[in-house]
C-alpha positions as CSV (number, residue, x, y, z in Angstrom):
1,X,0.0,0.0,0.0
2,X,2.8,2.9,0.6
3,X,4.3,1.4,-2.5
4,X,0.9,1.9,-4.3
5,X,0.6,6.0,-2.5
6,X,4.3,6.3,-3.6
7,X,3.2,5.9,-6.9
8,X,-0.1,8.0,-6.7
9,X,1.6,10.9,-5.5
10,X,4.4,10.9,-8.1
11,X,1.8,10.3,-10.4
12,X,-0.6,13.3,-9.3
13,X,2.9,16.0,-9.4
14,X,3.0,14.3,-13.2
15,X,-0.5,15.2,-13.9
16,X,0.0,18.8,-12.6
17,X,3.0,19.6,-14.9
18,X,2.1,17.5,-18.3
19,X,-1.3,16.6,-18.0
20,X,-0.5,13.3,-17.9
21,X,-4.0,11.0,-17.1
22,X,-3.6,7.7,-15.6
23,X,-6.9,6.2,-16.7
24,X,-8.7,3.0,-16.0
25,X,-9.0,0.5,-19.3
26,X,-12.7,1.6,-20.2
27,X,-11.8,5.5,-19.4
28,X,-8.5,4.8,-21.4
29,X,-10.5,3.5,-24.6
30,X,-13.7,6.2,-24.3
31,X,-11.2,9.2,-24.3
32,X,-9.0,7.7,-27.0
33,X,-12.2,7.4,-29.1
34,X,-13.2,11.1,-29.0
35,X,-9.6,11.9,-29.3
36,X,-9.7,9.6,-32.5
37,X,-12.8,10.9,-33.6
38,X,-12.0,14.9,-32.7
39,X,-9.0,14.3,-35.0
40,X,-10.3,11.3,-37.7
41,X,-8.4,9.1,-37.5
42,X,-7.7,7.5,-40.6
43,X,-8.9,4.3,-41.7
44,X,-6.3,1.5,-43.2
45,X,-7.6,2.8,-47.0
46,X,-5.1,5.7,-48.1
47,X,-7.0,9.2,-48.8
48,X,-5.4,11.5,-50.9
49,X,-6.2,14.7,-50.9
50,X,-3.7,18.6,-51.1
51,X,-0.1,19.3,-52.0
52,X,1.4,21.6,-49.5
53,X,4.4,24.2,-49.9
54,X,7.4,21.9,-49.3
55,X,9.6,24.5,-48.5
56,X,7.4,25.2,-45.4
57,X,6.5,21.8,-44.5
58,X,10.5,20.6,-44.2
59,X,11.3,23.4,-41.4
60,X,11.5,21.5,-38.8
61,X,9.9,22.1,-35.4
62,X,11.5,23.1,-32.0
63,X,13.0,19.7,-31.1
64,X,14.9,19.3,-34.6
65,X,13.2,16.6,-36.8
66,X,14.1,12.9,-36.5
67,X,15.2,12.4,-39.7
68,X,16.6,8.5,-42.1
69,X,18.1,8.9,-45.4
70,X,20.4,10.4,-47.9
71,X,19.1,14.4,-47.4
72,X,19.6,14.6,-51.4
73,X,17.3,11.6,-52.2
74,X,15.1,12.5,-54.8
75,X,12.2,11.7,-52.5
76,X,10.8,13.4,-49.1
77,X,8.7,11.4,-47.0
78,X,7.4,13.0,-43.7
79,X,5.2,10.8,-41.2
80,X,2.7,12.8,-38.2
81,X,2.3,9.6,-36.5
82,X,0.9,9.2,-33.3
83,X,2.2,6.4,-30.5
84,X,-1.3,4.6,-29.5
85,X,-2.5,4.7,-32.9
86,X,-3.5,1.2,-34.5
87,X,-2.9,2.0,-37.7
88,X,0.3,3.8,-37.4
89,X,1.7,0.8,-35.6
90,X,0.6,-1.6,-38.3
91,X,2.1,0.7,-40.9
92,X,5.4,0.7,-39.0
93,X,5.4,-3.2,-38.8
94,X,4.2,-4.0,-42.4
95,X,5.0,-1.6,-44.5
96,X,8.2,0.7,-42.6
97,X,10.6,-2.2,-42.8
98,X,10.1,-2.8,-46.8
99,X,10.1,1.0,-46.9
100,X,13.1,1.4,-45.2
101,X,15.2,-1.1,-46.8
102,X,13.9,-0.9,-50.7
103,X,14.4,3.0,-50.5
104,X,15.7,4.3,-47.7
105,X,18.8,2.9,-47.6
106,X,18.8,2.3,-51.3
107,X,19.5,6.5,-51.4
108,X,16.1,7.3,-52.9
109,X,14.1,8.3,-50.2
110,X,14.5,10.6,-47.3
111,X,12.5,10.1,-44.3
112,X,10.8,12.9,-41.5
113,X,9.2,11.2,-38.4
114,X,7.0,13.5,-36.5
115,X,5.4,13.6,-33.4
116,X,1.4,13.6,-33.7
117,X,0.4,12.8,-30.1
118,X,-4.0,12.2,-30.0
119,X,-3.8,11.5,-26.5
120,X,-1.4,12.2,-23.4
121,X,-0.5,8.6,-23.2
122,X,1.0,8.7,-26.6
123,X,2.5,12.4,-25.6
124,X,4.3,10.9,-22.7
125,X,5.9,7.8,-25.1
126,X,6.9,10.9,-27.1
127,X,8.4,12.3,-24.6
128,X,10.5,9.2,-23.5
129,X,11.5,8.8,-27.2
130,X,13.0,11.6,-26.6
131,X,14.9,11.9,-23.4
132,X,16.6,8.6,-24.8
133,X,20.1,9.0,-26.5
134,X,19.7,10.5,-30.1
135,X,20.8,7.5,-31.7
136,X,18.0,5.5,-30.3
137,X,15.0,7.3,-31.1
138,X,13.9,5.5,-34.4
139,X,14.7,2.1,-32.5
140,X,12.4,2.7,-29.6
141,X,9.8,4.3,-32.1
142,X,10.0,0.6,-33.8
143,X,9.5,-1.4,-30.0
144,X,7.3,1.4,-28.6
145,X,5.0,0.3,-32.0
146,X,5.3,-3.2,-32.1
147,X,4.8,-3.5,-28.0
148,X,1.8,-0.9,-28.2
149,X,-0.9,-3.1,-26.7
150,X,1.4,-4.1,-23.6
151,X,2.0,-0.4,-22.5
152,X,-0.7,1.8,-24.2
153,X,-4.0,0.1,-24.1
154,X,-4.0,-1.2,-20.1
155,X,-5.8,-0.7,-16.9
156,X,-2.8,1.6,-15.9
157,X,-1.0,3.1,-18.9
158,X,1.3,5.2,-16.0
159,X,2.5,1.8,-14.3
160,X,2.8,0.2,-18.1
161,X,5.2,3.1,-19.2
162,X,6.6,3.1,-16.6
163,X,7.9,-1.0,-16.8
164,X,8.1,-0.2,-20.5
165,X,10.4,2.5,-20.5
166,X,12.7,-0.3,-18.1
167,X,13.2,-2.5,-20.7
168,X,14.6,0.4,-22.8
169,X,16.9,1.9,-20.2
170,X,15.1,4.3,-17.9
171,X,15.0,4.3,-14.3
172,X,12.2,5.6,-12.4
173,X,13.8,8.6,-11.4
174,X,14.7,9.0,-15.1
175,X,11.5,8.4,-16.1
176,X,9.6,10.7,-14.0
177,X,12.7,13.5,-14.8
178,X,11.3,13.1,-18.8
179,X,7.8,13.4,-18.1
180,X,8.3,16.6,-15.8
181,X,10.0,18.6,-18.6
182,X,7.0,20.5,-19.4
183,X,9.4,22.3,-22.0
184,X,9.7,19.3,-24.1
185,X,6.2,18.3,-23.5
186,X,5.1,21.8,-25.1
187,X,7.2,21.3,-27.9
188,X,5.8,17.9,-28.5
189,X,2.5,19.6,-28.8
190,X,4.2,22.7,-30.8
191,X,4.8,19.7,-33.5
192,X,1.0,18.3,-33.8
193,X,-0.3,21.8,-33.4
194,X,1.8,23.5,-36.7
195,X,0.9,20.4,-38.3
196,X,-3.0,20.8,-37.6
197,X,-2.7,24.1,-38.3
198,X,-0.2,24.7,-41.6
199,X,-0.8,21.4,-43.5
200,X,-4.1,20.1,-42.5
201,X,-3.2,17.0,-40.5
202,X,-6.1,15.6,-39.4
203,X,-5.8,11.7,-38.8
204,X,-2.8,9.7,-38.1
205,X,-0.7,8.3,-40.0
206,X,-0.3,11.3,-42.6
207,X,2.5,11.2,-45.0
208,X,3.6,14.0,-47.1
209,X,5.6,13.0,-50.3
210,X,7.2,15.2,-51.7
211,X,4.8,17.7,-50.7
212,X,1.3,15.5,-51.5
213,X,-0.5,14.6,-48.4
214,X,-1.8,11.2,-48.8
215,X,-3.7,9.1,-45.2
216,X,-3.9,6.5,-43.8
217,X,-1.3,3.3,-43.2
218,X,-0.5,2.7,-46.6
219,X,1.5,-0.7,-48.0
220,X,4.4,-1.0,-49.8
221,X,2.5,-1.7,-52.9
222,X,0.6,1.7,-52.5
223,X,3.6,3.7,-51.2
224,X,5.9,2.3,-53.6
225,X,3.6,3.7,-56.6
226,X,3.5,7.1,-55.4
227,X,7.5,7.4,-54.6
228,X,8.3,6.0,-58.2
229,X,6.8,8.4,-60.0
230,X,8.7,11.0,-57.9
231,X,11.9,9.5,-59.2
């Protein structure tokens, strides 16, 4: 039981500084939902729809973009992605790997990886992202995906995270330090909100290339079609 208070109290000074919400599994799912409807999520089946000013859209944001590839590949790929969204974590385990080895690597393709947090759960795995070395960041991105259901969709997403971000080299104290930095959990935010606001994002995943904004979690058949004709 003080073990249990420890973690309540810890937990509530979270909540004040990052509006982090420790939510019970039914709570957890219900405010996911309206998050998922609020921003429409997008279905498996790609939507096409503008081209945006490129120029604009490859500033990056406050925290530097996360960024694979040669930076003069013909090709520009940016991802708003979001960390407890379904669909972004079957993209990134069906179609990333294929993507990444047939193009990235291959020098054709460039790829952006933004933060697109819907709910604070997926704000704080963000943030964790993060505070990890440099290096690391598209590595966890991959485990964080493939892992989702054991951390992001529990009774206790707080207590999940919190075993979650073990496995991946935090301590507690490290852990709590990253989800305190209400700096980097505003810029975070800065990064979905420019993208709501400047290129229409409005469901996750949302991929520019080369300037065309196409949605949803699109396979290497689909992708592949749309970088080839950029070549």
């Amino acid at each position: 039981m003080k073990q249990e208070n420890l973690h309540f109290t810890v937990l509530r000074k979270i909540i004040d500084r990052t509006i982090f919400v420790t939510q019970t599994r039914r709570q957890f799912l219900k405010t996911t939902a309206l998050a998922s409807a609020a921003f429409g999520v997008a279905a498996s089946v790609p939507a096409f729809a503008q081209t945006v000013d490129t120029e604009e859209l490859l500033k990056p944001g406050p925290l530097g973009d996360k960024v694979l590839g040669d930076e003069n590949a013909p090709v520009t790929i940016v991802e708003y992605a979001s960390m407890t969204c379904g669909h972004c974590a079957n993209f990134h385990k069906s179609t990333w790997p294929a993507l990444k080895k047939d193009y990235v690597e291959t020098g054709k393709v460039r790829f952006i990886f933004r933060e697109f947090p819907l709910d604070p759960v997926a704000a704080a795995a963000f943030m964790l992202a993060r505070c990890a070395p440099a290096d690391k960041y598209f590595e966890i991105v991959d485990i964080m995906f493939e892992q989702q259901r054991n951390w992001a969709f529990t009774d206790n997403p707080y207590q999940s995270l919190l075993d979650f971000s073990k496995q991946i080299g935090f301590t507690q104290e490290s852990f709590e330090e990253c989800l305190t930095n209400q700096g980097l959990l505003d810029a975070v935010n800065a990064v979905k909100d420019r993208g709501v606001g400047e290129f229409g994002v409005n469901s996750t995943p949302t991929f520019f290339i080369n300037g065309e904004k196409v949605s949803g979690a699109l396979s290497i058949d689909e992708m592949g079609k749309i970088i080839e004709k950029n070549l």
